[in-house]
matplotlib code that plots the C-alpha trace (Angstrom):
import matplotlib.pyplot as plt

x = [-39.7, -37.2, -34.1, -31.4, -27.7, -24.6, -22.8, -19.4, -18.3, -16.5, -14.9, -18.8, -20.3, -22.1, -24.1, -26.9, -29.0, -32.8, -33.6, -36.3, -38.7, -36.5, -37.0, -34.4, -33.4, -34.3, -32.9, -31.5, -30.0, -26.5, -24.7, -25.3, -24.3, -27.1, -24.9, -27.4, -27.0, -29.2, -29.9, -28.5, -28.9, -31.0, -30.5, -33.4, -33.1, -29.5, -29.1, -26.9, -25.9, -23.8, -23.3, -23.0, -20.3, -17.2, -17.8, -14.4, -15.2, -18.2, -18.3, -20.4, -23.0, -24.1, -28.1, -29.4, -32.5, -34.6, -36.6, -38.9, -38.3, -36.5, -33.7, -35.4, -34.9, -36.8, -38.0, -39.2, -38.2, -34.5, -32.9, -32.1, -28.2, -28.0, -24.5, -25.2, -23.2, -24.3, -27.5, -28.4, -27.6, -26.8, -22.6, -23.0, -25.2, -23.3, -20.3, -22.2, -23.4, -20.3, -16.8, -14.8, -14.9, -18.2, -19.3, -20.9, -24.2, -25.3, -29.0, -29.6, -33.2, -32.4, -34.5, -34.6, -37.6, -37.4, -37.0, -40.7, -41.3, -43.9, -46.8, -48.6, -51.9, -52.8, -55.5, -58.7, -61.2, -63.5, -61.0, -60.6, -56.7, -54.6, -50.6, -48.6, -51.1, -49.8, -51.3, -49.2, -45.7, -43.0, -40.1, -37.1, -34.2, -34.2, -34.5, -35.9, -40.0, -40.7, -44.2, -45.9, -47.3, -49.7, -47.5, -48.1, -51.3, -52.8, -55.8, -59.5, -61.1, -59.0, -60.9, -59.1, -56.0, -53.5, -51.4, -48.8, -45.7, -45.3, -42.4, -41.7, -43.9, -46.9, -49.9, -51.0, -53.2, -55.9, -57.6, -60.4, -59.5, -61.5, -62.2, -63.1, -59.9, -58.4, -54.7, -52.8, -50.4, -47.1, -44.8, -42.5, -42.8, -40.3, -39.3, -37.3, -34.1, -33.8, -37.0, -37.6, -40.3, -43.6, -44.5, -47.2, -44.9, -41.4, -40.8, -38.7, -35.7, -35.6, -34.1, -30.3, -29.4, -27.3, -24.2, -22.1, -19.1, -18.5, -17.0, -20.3, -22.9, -21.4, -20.5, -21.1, -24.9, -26.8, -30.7, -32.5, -33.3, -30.6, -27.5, -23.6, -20.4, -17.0, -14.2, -11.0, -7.6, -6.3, -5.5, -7.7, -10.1, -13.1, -14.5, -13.3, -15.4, -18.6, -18.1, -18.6, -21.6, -23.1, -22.1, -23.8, -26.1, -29.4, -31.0, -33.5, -31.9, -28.3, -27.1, -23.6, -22.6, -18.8, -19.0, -15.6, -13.8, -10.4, -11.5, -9.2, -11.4, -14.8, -13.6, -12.7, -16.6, -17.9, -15.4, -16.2, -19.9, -21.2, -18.8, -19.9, -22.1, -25.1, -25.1, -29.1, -29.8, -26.5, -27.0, -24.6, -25.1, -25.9, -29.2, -30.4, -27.7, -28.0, -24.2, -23.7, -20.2, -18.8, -15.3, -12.7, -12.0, -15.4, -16.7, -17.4, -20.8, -22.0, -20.6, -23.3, -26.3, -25.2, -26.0, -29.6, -29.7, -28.8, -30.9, -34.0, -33.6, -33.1, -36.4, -38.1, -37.3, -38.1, -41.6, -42.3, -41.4, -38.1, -35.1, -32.8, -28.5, -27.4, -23.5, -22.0, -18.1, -17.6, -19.4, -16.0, -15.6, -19.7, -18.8, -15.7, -17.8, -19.5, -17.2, -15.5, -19.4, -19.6, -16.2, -17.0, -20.2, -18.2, -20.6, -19.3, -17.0, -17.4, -14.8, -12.1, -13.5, -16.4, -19.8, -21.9, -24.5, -22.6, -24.1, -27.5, -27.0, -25.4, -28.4, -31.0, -29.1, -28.6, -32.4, -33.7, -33.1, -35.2, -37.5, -41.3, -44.7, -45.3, -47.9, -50.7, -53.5, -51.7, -49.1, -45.9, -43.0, -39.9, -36.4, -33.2, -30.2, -27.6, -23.7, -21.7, -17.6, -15.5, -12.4, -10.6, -7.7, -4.5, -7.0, -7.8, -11.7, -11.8, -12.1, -15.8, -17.0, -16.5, -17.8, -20.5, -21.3, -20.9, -23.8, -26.2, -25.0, -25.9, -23.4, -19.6, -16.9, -13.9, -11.2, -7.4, -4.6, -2.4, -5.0, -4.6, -1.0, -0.7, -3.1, -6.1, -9.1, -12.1, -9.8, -12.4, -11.5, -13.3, -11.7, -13.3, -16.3, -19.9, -23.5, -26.6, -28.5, -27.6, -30.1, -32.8, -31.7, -31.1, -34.8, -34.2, -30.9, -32.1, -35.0, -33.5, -29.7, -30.1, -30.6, -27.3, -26.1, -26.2, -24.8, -21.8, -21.2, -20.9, -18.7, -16.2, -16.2, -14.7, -11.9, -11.2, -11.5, -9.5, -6.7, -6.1, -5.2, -3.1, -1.2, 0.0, 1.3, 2.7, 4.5, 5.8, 6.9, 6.4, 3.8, 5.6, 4.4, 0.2, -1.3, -2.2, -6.0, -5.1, -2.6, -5.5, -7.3, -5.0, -4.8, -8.8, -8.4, -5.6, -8.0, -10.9, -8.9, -7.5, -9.9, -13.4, -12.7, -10.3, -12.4, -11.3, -13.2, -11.4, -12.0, -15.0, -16.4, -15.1, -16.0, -20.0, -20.3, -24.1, -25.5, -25.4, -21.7, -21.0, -22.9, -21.1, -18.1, -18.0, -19.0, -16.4, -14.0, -15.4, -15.8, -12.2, -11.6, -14.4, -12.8, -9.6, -9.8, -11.7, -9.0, -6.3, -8.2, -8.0, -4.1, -3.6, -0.6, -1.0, 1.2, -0.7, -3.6, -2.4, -1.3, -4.2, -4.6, -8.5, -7.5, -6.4, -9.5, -11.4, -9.5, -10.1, -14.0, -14.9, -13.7, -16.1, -18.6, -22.1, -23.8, -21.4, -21.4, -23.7, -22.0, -18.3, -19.6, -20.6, -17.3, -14.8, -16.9, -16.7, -12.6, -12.0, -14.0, -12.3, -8.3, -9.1, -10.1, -7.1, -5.1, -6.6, -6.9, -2.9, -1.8, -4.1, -2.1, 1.4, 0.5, -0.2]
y = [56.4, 58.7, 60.2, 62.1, 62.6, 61.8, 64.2, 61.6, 58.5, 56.4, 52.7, 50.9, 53.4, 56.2, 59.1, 60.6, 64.0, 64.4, 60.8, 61.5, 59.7, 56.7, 54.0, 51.7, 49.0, 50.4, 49.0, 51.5, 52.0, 54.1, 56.2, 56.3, 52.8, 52.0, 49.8, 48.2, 48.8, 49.0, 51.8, 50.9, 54.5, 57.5, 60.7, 63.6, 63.3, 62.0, 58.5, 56.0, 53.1, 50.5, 49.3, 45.8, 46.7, 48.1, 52.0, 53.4, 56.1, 57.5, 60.9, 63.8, 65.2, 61.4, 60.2, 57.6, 56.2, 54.3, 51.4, 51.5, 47.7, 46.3, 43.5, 40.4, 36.8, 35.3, 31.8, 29.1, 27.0, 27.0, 27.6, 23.9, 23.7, 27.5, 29.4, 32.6, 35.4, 37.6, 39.1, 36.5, 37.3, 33.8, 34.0, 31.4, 33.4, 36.6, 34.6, 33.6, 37.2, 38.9, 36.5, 36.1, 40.0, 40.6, 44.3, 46.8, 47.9, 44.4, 43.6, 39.6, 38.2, 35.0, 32.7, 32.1, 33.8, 31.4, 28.1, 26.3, 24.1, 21.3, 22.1, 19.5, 20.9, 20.1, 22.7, 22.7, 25.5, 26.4, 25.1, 27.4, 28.0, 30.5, 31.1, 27.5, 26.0, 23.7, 24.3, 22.5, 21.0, 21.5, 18.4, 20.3, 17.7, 14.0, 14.6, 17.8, 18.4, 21.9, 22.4, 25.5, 27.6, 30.4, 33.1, 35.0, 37.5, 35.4, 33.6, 33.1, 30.6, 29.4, 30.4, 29.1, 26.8, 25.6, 22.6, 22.5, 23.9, 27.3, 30.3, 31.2, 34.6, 33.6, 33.2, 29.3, 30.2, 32.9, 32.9, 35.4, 37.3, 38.0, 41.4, 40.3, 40.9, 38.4, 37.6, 35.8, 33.5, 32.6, 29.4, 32.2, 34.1, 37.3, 37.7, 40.5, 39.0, 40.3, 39.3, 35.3, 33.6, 33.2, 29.8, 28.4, 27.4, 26.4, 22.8, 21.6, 19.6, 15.8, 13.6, 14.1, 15.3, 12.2, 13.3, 10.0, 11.5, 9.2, 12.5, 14.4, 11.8, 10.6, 12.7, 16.1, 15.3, 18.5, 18.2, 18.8, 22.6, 23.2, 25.5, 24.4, 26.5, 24.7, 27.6, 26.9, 28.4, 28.4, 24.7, 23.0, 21.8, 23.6, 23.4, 19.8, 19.1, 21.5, 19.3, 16.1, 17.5, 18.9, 15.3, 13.4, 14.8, 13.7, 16.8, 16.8, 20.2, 21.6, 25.5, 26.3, 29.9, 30.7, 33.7, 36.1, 32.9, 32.5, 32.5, 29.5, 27.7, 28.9, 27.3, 23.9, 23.9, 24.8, 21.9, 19.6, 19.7, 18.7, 15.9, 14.3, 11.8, 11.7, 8.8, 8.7, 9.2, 8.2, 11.5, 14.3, 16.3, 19.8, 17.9, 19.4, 22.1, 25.6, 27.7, 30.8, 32.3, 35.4, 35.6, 38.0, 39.7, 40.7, 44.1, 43.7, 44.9, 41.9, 39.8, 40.4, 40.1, 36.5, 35.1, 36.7, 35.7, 32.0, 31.5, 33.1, 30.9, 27.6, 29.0, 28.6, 25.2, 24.4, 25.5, 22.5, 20.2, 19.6, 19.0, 21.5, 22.3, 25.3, 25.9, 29.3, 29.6, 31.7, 33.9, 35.8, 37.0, 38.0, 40.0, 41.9, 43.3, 44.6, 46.2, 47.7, 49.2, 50.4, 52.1, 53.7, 54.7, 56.5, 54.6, 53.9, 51.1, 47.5, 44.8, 45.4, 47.4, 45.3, 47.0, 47.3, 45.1, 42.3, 39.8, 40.8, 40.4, 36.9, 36.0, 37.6, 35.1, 31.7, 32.6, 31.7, 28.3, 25.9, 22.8, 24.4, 23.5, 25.3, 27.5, 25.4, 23.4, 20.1, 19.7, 20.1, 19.9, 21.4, 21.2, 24.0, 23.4, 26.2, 25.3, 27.7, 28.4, 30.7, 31.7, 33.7, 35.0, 33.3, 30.5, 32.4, 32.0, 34.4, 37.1, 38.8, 37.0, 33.5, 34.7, 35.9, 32.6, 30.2, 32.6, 31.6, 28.3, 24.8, 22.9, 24.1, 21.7, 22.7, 22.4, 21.9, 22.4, 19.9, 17.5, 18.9, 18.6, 14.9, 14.0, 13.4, 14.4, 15.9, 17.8, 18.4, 18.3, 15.7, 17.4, 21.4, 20.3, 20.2, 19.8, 21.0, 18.5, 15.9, 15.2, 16.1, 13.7, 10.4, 9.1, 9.0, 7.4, 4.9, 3.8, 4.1, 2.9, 0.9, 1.3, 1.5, 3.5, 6.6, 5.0, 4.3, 7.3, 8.7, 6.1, 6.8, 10.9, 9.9, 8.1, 10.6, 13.1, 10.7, 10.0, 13.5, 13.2, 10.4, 11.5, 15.3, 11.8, 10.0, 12.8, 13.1, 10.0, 8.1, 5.7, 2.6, 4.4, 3.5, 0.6, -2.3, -0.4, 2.9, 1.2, -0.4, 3.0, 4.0, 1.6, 1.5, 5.3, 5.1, 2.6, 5.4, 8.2, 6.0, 3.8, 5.6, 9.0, 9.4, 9.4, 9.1, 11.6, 9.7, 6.3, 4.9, 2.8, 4.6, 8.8, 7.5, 5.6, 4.9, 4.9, 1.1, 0.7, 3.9, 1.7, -1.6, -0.1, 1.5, -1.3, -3.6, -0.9, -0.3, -4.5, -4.6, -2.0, -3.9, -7.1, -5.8, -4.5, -7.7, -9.7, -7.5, -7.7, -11.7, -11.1, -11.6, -10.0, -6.4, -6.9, -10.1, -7.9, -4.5, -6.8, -9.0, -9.9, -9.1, -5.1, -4.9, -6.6, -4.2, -1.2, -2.5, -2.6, 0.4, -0.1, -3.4, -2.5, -1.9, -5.6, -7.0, -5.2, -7.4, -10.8, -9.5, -8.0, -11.0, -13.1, -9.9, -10.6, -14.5, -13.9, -11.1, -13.4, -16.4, -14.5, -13.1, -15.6, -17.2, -15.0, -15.0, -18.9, -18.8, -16.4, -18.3, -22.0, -20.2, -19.1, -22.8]
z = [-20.7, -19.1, -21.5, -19.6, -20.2, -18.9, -16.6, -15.1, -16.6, -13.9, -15.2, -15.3, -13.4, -15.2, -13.4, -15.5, -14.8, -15.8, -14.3, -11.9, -14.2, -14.2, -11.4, -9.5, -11.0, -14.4, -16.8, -19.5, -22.7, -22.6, -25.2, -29.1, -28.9, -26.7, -24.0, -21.3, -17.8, -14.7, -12.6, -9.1, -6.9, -7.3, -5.8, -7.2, -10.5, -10.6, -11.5, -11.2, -13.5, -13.6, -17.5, -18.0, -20.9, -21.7, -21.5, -23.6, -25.5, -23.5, -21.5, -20.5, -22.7, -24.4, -24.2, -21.7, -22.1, -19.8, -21.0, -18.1, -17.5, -14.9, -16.2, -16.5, -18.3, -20.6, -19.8, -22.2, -24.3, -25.7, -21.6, -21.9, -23.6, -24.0, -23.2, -21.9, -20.9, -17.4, -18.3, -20.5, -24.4, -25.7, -26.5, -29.4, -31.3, -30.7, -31.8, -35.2, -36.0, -35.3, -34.6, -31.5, -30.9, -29.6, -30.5, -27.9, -27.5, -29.5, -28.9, -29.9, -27.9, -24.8, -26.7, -30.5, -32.0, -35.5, -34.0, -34.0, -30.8, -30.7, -28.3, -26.5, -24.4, -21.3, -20.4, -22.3, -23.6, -20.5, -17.8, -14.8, -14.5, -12.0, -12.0, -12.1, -13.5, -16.6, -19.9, -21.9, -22.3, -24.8, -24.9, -25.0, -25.1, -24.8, -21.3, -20.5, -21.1, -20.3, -18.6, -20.3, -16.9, -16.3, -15.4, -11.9, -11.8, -14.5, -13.7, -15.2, -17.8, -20.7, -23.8, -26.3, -26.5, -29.7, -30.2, -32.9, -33.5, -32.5, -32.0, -28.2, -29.1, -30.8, -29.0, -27.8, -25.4, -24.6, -21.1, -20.2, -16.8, -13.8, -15.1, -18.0, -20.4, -22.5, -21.7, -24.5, -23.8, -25.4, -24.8, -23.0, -20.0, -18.5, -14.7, -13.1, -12.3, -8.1, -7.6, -6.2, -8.0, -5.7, -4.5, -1.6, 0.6, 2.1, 2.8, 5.1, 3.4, 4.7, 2.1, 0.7, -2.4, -3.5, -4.8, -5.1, -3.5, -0.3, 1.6, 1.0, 1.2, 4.2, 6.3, 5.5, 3.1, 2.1, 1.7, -1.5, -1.4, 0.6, 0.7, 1.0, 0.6, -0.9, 0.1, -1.1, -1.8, -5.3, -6.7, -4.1, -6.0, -6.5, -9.6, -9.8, -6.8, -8.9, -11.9, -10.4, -8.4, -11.6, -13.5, -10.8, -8.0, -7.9, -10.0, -13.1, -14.0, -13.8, -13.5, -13.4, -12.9, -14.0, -12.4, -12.7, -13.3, -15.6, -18.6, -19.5, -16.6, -18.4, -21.9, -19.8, -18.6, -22.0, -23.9, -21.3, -20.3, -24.4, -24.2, -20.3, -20.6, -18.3, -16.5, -16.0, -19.8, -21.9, -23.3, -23.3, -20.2, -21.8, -22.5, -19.0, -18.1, -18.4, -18.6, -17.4, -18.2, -17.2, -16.8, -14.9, -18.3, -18.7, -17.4, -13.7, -13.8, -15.5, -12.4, -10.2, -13.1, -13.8, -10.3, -10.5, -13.8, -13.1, -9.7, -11.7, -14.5, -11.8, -9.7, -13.2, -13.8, -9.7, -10.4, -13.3, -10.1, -11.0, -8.9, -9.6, -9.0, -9.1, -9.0, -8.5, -9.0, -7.5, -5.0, -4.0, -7.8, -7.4, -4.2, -5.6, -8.5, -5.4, -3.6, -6.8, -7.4, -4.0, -3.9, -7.1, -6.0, -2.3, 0.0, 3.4, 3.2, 5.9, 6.6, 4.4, 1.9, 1.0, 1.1, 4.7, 2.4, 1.7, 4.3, 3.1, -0.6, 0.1, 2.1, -0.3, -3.1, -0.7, 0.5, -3.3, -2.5, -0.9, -1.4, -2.0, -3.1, -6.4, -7.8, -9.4, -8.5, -9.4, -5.9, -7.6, -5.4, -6.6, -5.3, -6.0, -4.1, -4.6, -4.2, -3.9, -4.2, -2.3, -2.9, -0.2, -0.9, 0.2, 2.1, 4.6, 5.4, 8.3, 5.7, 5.3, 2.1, 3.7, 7.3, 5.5, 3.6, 6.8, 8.6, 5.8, 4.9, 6.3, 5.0, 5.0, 2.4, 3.8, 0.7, 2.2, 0.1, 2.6, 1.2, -2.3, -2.9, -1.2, -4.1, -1.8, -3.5, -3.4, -0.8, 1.6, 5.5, 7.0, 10.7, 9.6, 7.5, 9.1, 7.3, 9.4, 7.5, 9.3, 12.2, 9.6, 7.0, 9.9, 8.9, 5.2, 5.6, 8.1, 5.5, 2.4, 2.7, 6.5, 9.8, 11.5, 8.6, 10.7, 13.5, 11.0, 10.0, 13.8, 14.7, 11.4, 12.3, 16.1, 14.9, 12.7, 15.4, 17.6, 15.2, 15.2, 19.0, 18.7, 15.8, 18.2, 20.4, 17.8, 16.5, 20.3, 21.2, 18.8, 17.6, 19.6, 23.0, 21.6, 23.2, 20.4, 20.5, 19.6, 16.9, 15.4, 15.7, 13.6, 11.1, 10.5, 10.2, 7.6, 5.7, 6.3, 4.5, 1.6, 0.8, 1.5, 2.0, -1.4, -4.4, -8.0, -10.7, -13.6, -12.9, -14.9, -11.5, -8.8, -9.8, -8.3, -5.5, -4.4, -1.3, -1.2, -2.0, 0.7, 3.1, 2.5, 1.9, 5.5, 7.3, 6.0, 7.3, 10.6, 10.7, 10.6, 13.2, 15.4, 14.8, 15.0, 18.9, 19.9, 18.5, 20.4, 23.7, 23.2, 22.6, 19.2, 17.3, 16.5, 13.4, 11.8, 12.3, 10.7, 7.4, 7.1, 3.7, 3.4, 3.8, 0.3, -0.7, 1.2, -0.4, -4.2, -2.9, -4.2, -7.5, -7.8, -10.5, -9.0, -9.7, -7.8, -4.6, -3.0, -3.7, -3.0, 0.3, 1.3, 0.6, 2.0, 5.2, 5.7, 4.2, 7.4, 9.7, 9.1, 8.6, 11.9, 13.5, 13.0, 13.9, 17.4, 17.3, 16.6, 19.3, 21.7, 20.6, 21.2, 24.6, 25.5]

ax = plt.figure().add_subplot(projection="3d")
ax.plot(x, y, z, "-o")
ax.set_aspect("equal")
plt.show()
C-alpha cells in the first residue's frame, strides 16, 4: 500500500505527491473521509485521481491511500434486481442505512454478505476443472439460475465441494492447484472493471436479435453479439425506443446503464422496470435486469465507471451462456465526463474539446461485445449485444462523439424529430438508418420466418427510397403530374409508414410484433402494391384502387392478436384478390 498526500484539489480531480508506489488504475481511498477514486495518470511519484464523489471540503495537506487494487465488481449472486450506482455500491441499501442524502466516503459491499443462497453442485470431489468450468448453480430469481464458475487462473482437481445454503463469501468449494496449493472457492468472484473478461473465441454473429419492433427487425436487424447506435436529438425518443428493447428483445439477461441521464428520467426507469411484466415469464422484469443509475447530478467521475461497471457485470452473465442486452443511455453523457477529466487534467485537446482518445475508448467499450464460446469444457455459447444512445447536441450527428460511434458500430437507428413531433414512433429514419447485419443475417431469416422474406424487405426499402423522389416532384408540380404507377407507389408507401413502420409501445397487441406477423404483415402490403400496378396496367381506376376497402383491413392487421394471424391472413388475401379483381373486371365491362 502506498499513502501520500494531497498537494491541488481540482473539482474531481485530485493530484497526490509520494505516489510512486501506487499503480495506474489504482484504486484509492481520499481524505479523512476516505472518498474512492481511481488513479488515472502518473507522473514520478505524482499521481493523479479522479474521485468518484463529491470532493467539498478537501485541500492540500489531507492523506490518500492506495488500496493496491484496481476498481473491480463483485459478481455472484444478488446482481440479478440490484440498483446500483457507477461503481457499483447498491443505492437501495445506501438509502436504508442513511436516507435520501447519501453521505460521503460510505463503504456498503456490491453483494449482500447475510443473505444465505441455496447451492446446487455440479462438480464432484476428484473432478479435473479449469476457469469456466461450472461447479454449481445458484437460482437467483424465478427466471435467472446463476452458474457457479471457476474463476480465470484457477484450474486443478476439485477436492472438496458443499451443497447447502451458503453466504456469497464462505467457502463451497476447494480445488488443489497445479502447484499443489489449495484455492477455496466462494459463490462470488471479483474482476477489474477495464479489463474484458477472457473467452476461447469470437463467433461470428448470424442470427437476429429479435426485438419485436417491425422498424428494427425489418429493416435495420442487429445480430446477437452485435453493436447498434440510436442518436437522437432531445424528445426523439430514445429511451422509449431502449425500454422497449430491454422489455422485449430476445435476451436471457438485461443491463441498462442510465448513464449521466436526468435524474427525473433515471426515477421513470427505476418506477417502471419492477412494474413491466416480462412477457416470456409473467414475471416482473427486474427478475433478469441489472440497473445501473448515474445521473447528471452526480459527480462526473462516476460517469465513466458505470459503463465499465455495467459491460463487466453483462460479460459475467455472457459467460454462463446467456444472451445478454446491454443498454447504455447515453454514451454522449459517458464522453463528456471525459473531456471534463481531460481538460482538468491539461492534456492536448481533439475535435471540439473532446479528448485525442475518445475514438479509442468508444471502441475499447463497443469491442466488449460480441457472440463467443466461453471458458469451460462444456461449449457454452454466450451472446452480449451492447445498444447504445447518443445524444448530440442540437441533432447534429456530425459532431465527434457520434462520428466516433458510426466508425465502430454496425448498426446505425437514426432517431428524427420530424418523425417525433408528427407522432410517428419509434422515430427512426427508415431513409438514414442502415444495419451491417444484414447480408449476414439473409440465411437465418430465409429459414426461420420464409424464404422471400428478404426479398421483401429489399423491395419495401426501394419504395421508400423511391417515394422520396417522387414526393421532391410532387411537391413541384403536383401529385396529378404522376402516372397511375407511381400514384400507387405512393399509396403502398403511405400504407408502409402507417401501418408497418409506426409501432405503438402502449397498445397491449401491437408494442411486439413477431417475426411471423412482420412477415405477413409485409406481404399483404406489398400484395396490394403488386396487385395494384397489375390492375393499373390492365386500366382499372386509380381511385377505386387507392380506396379499396381491404386497406383498412390490412392496416388493423397488426393489431390482430397473435393466434389469429394465420387465419386472418388468409381471408385479407382471398378479400384483396377478389375486391381487385373486380375492380379490373369493371373497368374492363365499361370500356366495352
Amino acid at each position: 500500500m502506498s499513502q501520500g498526500t494531497i498537494v491541488k484539489v481540482s473539482g474531481p480531480l485530485v493530484v497526490a505527491s509520494g505516489m510512486e508506489d501506487a499503480d495506474m488504475y489504482d484504486v484509492v481511498r481520499v481524505g479523512d473521509l476516505g472518498l474512492i477514486g481511481e488513479i488515472i495518470e502518473m507522473r514520478g511519484d505524482m499521481a493523479s485521481i479522479q474521485v468518484y464523489e463529491e470532493t467539498a471540503g478537501i485541500g492540500p495537506g489531507a492523506p490518500v491511500v492506495s488500496t493496491g487494487a484496481q476498481l473491480s465488481v463483485e459478481l455472484g449472486p444478488g446482481l440479478i434486481e440490484s440498483i446500483y450506482d457507477g461503481i457499483q455500491r447498491p443505492l437501495e441499501v445506501m438509502f436504508e442505512q442513511q436516507g435520501a442524502n447519501i453521505q460521503r466516503g460510505i463503504q456498503v459491499p456490491a453483494l449482500n454478505r447475510e443473505k444465505k443462497w441455496d447451492f446446487v453442485p455440479v462438480a464432484k470431489a476428484g473432478d479435473r476443472v479449469e476457469a469456466g468450468d461450472i461447479i454449481g448453480t445458484v437460482k437467483e430469481t424465478v427466471i435467472v439460475e446463476q452458474k457457479i464458475m471457476v474463476p480465470w487462473g484457477v484450474s486443478g482437481t476439485v477436492e472438496s465441494v458443499e451443497g447447502g445454503a451458503f453466504t456469497v463469501d464462505e467457502t463451497v468449494c476447494r480445488i488443489r492447484k497445479d502447484d499443489g496449493s489449495i484455492e477455496e472457492l466462494s459463490l462470488m468472484q471479483k474482476w477489474p472493471v477495464r479489463r474484458g473478461r477472457p473467452y476461447k473465441e469470437k463467433m461470428v454473429p448470424d442470427m437476429p436479435l429479435v426485438t419485436g419492433q417491425r422498424v428494427i427487425d425489418t429493416l435495420f436487424p442487429i445480430a446477437k453479439g452485435g453493436v447498434a447506435a440510436v442518436p437522437g436529438p432531445f424528445g426523439s425518443g430514445k429511451t422509449v425506443v431502449q425500454h422497449q428493447l430491454a422489455k422485449w428483445a430476445d435476451a436471457d439477461i438485461v443491463v441498462y446503464i442510465g448513464c449521466g441521464e436526468r435524474g427525473n428520467e433515471m426515477t421513470d426507469v427505476l418506477m417502471e422496470f419492477p412494474e413491466l411484466k416480462d412477457p416470456r415469464s409473467g414475471e416482473s422484469l427486474m427478475k433478469r435486469t441489472v440497473l445501473i443509475a448515474n445521473t447528471s447530478d452526480m459527480p462526473v467521475a462516476a460517469r465513466e465507471a458505470s459503463i465499465y461497471t455495467g459491460i463487466t457485470i453483462a460479460e459475467y452473465f455472457r459467460d454462463m451462456g446467456y444472451s445478454v442486452a446491454l443498454m447504455a443511455d447515453s454514451t454522449s453523457r459517458w464522453a463528456e465526463a471525459l473531456r471534463e477529466m481531460s481538460g482538468r487534467l491539461e492534456e492536448m485537446p481533439g475535435e471540439e474539446g473532446y479528448p485525442a482518445y475518445l475514438a479509442s475508448r468508444l471502441a475499447q467499450f463497443y469491442e466488449r461485445a460480441g457472440r463467443v464460446a466461453a471458458l469451460g469444457s462444456d461449449g457454452r455459447v454466450g451472446a452480449l449485444s451492447a445498444i447504445g444512445a447518443v445524444s448530440p447536441p442540437g441533432g447534429d450527428i456530425s459532431e465527434p462523439v457520434s462520428q466516433a460511434t458510426l466508425r465502430i458500430v454496425k448498426v446505425f437507428w437514426s432517431l428524427d424529430a420530424g418523425l417525433a413531433h408528427a407522432r410517428h414512433f419509434p422515430a427512426i429514419n427508415w431513409l438514414s438508418s442502415y444495419s451491417l447485419y444484414v447480408d449476414r443475417l439473409t440465411p437465418w431469416f430465409e429459414e426461420n420466418v420464409a424464404k422471400d422474406f428478404p426479398a421483401l424487405r429489399n423491395q419495401a426499402i426501394r419504395l421508400l427510397q423511391e417515394e422520396a423522389e417522387l414526393n421532391e416532384i410532387v411537391q413541384l408540380v403536383g401529385v396529378d403530374a404522376l402516372s397511375f404507377e407511381d400514384r400507387v407507389k405512393l399509396e403502398a408507401c403511405k400504407s408502409i409508414r402507417e401501418d408497418y413502420l409506426h409501432q405503438n409501445a402502449f397498445h397491449d397487441v401491437d408494442t411486439y410484433s413477431s417475426m411471423n406477423k412482420q412477415y405477413k404483415l409485409l406481404k399483404l402490403i406489398l400484395g396490394y402494391y403488386d396487385q395494384s400496378v397489375d390492375a393499373v396496367s390492365k386500366g382499372a381506376p386509380f381511385n377505386q384502387l387507392a380506396a379499396v376497402p381491404v386497406r383498412e383491413t390490412i392496416g388493423r392487421f397488426k393489431y390482430i392478436e397473435e393466434k389469429d394471424i394465420d387465419s386472418s391472413y388468409e381471408e385479407i388475401l382471398t378479400e384483396m384478390k377478389k375486391e381487385i379483381t373486380d375492380i379490373v373486371n369493371k373497368g374492363a365491362e365499361d370500356d366495352d
